[in-house]
N, C-alpha and C positions, 0 to 999 in steps of 0.2 A: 361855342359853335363856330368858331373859326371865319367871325364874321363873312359866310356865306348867307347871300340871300336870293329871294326867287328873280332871275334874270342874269345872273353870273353865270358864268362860264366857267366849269370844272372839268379835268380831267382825272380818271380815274386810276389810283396807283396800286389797289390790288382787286384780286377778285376774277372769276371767269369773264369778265369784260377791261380785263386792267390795260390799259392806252386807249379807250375810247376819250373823247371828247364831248359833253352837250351842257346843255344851258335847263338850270334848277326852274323844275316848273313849280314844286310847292316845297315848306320846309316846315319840319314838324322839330321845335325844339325841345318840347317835353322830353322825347325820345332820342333827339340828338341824331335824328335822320332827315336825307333830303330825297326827294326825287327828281330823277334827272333824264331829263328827255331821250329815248333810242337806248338806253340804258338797264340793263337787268330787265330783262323781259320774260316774262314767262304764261305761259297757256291758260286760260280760265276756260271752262267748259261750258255752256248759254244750252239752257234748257229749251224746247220748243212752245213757243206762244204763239197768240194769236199775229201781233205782229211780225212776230218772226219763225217761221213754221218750219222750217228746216232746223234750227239751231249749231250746233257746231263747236267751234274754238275762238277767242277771241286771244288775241294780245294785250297784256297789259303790263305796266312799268311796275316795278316793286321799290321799297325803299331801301334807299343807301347808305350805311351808317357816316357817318361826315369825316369819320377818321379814314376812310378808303377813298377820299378823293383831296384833290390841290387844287385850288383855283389857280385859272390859268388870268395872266394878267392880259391887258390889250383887247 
């Protein structure tokens, strides 16, 4: 796993986000993926509830496989 863990700071060396920069909020090693804050973002669709009657799009982060990023040192 490339001794990343959640609070490091990585940057991202491929991928449609490749030179972003953010810091690992969770890491799933079974899978060998992190997630990474502002990073790979993509659309989930929220159906209309009672609390939220309108529903919509939200944003969410997806996971990174750990070989697509460097930790940055500092």
């Amino acid at each position: 796993m490339a001794n990343i863990k959640k609070g490091d700071t990585v940057k991202l060396i491929a991928g449609d986000d490749k030179g972003k920069t953010g810091i690992v909020i969770k890491v799933f090693p079974k899978k060998d993926k992190i997630l990474v804050e502002g990073c790979k973002i993509a659309k989930k669709a929220i159906k209309p509830t009672e609390e939220n009657k309108a529903g919509g799009f939200s944003n969410i982060e997806m996971p990174i496989h750990v070989s697509n990023v460097a930790k940055v040192e500092g």
